[in-house]
C-alpha positions in Angstrom: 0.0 0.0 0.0 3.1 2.3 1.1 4.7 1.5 -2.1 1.4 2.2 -4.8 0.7 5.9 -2.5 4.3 6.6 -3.0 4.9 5.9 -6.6 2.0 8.1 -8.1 3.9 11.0 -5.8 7.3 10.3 -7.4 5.5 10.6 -10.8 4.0 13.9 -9.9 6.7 15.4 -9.0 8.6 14.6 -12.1 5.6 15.8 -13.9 5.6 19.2 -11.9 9.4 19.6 -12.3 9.3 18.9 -16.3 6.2 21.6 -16.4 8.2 24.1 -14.3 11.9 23.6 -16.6 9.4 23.4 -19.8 7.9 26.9 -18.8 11.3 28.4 -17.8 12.9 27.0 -21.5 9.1 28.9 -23.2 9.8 31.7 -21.7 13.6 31.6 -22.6 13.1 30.6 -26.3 11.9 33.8 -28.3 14.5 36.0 -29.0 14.1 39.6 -27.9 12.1 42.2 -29.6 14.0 44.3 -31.9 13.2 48.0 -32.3 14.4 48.9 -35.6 14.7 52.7 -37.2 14.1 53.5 -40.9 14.7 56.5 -42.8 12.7 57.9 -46.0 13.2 61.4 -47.4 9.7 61.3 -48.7 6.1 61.7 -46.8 4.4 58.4 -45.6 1.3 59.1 -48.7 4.1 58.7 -51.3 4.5 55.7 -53.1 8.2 54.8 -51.3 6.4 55.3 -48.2 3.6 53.0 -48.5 6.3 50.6 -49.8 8.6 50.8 -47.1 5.3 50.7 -44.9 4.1 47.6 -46.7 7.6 46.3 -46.1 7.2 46.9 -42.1 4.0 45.8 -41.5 4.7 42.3 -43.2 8.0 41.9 -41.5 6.2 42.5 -38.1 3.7 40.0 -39.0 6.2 37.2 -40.1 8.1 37.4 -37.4 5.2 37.7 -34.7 6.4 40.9 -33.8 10.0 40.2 -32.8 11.3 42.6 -35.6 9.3 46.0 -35.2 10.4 48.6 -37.6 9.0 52.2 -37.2 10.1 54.4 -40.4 11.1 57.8 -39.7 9.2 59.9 -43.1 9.8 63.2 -44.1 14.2 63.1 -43.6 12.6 63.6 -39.7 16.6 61.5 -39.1 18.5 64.2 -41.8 19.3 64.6 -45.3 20.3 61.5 -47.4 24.1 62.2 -46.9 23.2 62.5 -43.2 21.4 59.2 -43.6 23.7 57.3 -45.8 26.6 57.8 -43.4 24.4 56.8 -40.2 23.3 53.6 -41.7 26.8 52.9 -42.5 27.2 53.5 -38.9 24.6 51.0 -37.7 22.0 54.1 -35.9 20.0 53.8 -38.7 18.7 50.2 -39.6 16.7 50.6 -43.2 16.3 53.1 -45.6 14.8 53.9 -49.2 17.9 55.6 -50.9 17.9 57.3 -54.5 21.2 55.6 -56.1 23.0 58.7 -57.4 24.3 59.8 -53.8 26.0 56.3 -53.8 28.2 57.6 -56.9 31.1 58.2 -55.2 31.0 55.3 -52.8 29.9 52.2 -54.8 31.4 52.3 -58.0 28.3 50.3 -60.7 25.8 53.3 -59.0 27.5 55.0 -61.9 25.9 52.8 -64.5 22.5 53.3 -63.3 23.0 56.9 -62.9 24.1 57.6 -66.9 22.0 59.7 -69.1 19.7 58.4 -72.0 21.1 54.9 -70.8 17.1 53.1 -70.4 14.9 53.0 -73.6 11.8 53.0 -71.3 10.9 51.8 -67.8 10.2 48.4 -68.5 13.8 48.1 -70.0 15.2 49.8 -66.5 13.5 46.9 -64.1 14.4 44.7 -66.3 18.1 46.1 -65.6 17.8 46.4 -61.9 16.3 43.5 -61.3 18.9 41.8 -63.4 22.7 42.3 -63.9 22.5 46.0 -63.2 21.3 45.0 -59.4 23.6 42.2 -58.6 26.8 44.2 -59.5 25.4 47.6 -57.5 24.5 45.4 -54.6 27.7 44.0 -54.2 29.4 47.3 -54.2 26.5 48.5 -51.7 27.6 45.5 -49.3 31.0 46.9 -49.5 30.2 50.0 -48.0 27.9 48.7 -44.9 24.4 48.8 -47.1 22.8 45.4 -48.0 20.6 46.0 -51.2 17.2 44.4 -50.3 14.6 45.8 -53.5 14.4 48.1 -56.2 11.6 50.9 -56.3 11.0 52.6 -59.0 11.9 56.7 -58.9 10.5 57.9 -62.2 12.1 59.6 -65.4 14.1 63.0 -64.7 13.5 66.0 -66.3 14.5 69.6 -66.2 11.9 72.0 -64.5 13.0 75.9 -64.6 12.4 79.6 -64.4 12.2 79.9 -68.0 11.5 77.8 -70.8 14.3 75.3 -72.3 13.5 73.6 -75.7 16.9 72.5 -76.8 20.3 71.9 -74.9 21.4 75.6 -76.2 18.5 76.9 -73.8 19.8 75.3 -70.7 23.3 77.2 -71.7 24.6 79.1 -68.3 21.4 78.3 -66.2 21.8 77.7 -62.2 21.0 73.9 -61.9 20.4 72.0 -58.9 22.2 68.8 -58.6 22.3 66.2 -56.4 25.8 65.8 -54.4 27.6 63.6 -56.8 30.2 64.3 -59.5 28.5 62.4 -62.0 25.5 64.6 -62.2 27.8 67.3 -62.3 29.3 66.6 -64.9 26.2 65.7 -66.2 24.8 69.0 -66.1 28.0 71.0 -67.6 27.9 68.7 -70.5 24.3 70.4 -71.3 26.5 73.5 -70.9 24.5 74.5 -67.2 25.9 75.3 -64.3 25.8 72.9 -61.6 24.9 73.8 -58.1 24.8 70.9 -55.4 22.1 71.7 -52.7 20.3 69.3 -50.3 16.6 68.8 -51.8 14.4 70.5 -49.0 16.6 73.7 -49.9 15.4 73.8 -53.2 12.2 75.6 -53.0 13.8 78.4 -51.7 16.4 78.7 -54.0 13.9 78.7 -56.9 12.3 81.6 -54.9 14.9 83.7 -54.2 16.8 83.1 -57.5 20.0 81.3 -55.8 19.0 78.6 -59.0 17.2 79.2 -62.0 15.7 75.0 -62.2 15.8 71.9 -60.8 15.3 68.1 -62.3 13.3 65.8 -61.0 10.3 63.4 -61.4 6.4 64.6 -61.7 5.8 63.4 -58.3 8.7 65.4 -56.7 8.0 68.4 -58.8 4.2 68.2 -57.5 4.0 66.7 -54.2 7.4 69.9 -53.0 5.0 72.7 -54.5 8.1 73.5 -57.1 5.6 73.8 -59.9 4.7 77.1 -58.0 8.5 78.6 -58.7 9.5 77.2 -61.5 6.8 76.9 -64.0 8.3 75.1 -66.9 8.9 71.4 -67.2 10.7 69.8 -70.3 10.7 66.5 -70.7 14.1 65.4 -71.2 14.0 62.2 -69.3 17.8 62.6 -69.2 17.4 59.8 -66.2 16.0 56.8 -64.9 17.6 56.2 -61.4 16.3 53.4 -59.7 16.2 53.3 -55.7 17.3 51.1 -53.0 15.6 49.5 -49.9 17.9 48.4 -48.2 19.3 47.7 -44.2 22.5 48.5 -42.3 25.1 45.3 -42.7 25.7 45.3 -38.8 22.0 44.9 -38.4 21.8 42.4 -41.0 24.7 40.3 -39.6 22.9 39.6 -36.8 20.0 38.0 -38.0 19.8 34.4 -38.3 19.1 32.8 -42.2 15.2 32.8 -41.7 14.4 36.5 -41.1 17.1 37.2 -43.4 14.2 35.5 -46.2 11.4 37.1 -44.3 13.2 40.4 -44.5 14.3 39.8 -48.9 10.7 38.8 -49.3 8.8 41.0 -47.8 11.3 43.9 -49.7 10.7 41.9 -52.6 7.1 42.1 -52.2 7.1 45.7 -51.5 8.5 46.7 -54.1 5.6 45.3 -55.9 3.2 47.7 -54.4 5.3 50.8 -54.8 5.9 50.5 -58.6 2.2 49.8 -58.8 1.6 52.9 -56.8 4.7 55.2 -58.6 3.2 54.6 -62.1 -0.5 56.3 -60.8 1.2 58.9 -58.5 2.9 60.2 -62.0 -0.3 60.2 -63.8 -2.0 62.0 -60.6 1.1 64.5 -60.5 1.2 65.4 -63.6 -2.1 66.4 -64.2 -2.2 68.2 -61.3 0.5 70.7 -62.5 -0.9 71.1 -65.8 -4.1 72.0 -63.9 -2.3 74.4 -62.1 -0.7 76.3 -65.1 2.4 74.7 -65.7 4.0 74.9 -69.4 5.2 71.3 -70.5 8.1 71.0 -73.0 7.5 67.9 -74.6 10.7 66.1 -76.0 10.2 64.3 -78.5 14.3 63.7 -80.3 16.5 63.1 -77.1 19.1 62.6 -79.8 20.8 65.9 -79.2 20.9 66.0 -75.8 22.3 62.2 -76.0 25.0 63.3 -78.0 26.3 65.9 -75.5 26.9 63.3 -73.0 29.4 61.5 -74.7 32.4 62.8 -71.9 30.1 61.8 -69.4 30.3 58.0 -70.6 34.0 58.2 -71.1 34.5 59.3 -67.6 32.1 57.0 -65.8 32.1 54.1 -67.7 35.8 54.2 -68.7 36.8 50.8 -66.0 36.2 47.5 -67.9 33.7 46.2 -65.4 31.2 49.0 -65.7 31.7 49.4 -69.4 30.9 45.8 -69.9 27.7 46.8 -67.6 26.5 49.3 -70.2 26.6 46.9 -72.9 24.7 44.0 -71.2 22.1 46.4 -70.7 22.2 48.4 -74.0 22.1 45.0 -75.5 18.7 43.5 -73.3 16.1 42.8 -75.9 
């Protein structure tokens, strides 16, 4: 009798004991929360914003919450230079970048960056998403960025003080540029004179006549009121630049393999939604400064603006690597 009351005791405290160290290794298994910070120049209604908030919300939901990413909108964490150099830093964790700041830092930006270089915007995905985006990523990783997607950033044109039909017109003009020597020299082989500025000075300068234009996209122009200084917009399309999402390499290197895949698809994913998104925003833009009064210069032969830009490609796509770039994507059918 002593020996059946004592045996259903000895089991229940085994049982009690594997509960208590199967609790203690529950509450020990997830890994901690992570609180990550994300930077976007743009405001959380524009289409890189609902991608890079697309992009959060699924991460948080595929990882149950252990990866929570809060994007800063609006360059509330600085300028992109500002940015740029804190991601490489690790303080900031993601970011949507424009490619042309990278210029000086990761070599194949340059490709990307080159006037007249995409026939349309199906041929620049096809780029990005292709040869063009393995060789910038891996110069990206070099400098403490991992490439993650590609979002679209619209065809560039020249928007000014005065109207500008043919290169001859854009002759001694004021133009801002981003901080890059590429677009530089971009702009003073179309006979302008560059002026680097950071883009939330740019209003301003149109104002006060520090610049006499700008280039950009139809939803830049739009959504930053420029249309309301500078009042002409010709079409040159001189550019295509893709943009990065992408996250800080000491963030990525401590993730495990899985969220690493959660993390690609998601971007992936993302990016999906914000070219979707980019293609009505430049419809919506557009219109809207043509309601407002703006004169559009429609350019119909890029052929002689192409032709000035000749230096440019001997300059920036001199090295054997990049050169061989430009042809693989010249050549895509």
């Amino acid at each position: 009798m002593t020996h059946r009351t004592r045996r259903p005791r000895r089991f229940l405290a085994a049982a009690l004991a594997a509960v208590s160290l199967g609790a203690l290794g529950l509450a020990a298994a997830p890994a901690a929360a992570q609180e990550w910070r994300g930077w976007n120049i743009h405001a959380a209604d524009y289409p890189n914003g609902q991608g890079m908030d697309a992009f959060t919300r699924m991460v948080a939901e595929r990882t149950n919450n252990r990866i929570r990413m809060r994007t800063f909108h609006s360059a509330q964490l600085g300028q992109q230079d500002e940015a740029i150099q804190q991601m490489r830093l690790g303080t900031i964790d993601f970011a949507n970048f424009n490619l042309s700041p990278f210029n000086n830092l990761a070599p194949s930006t340059n490709v990307v960056t080159l006037p007249f270089l995409f026939r349309n915007v199906a041929h620049m995905q096809a780029a990005i998403d292709g040869p063009a985006g393995e060789a910038i990523a891996r110069d990206l990783e070099n400098i403490g960025i991992i490439a993650l997607s590609w979002y679209d950033a619209g065809a560039r044109s020249l928007y000014t003080v005065r109207p500008v039909r043919t290169p001859a017109d854009v002759r001694g003009m004021k133009i801002r540029v981003q901080t890059s020597d590429l677009w530089i020299d971009l702009m003073r082989a179309m006979g302008a004179n560059p002026t680097p500025l950071p883009f939330g000075e740019v209003f301003t300068s149109l104002q006060s006549g520090v610049i006499d234009g700008a280039e950009n996209n139809w939803p830049s122009y739009e959504s930053t009121r420029h249309f309301e200084v500078a009042r002409y917009y010709t079409t040159t399309e001189h550019s295509n630049v893709p943009e990065v999402l992408a996250v800080s390499r000491q963030r990525w290197q401590r993730l495990n393999e899985a969220d690493r895949a959660i993390l690609r698809d998601a971007a992936r994913e993302s990016a999906v939604l914000q070219r979707r998104a980019w293609a009505e925003r430049e419809r919506v833009s557009r219109d809207r400064v043509v309601a407002a009064g703006v004169t559009v210069i429609e350019i119909t032969d890029r052929a002689p603006w192409a032709a000035l830009m000749e230096p440019v490609y001997a300059k920036y796509a001199a090295d054997a690597r990049l050169a061989a770039l430009v042809r693989q994507i010249r050549e895509m059918p």
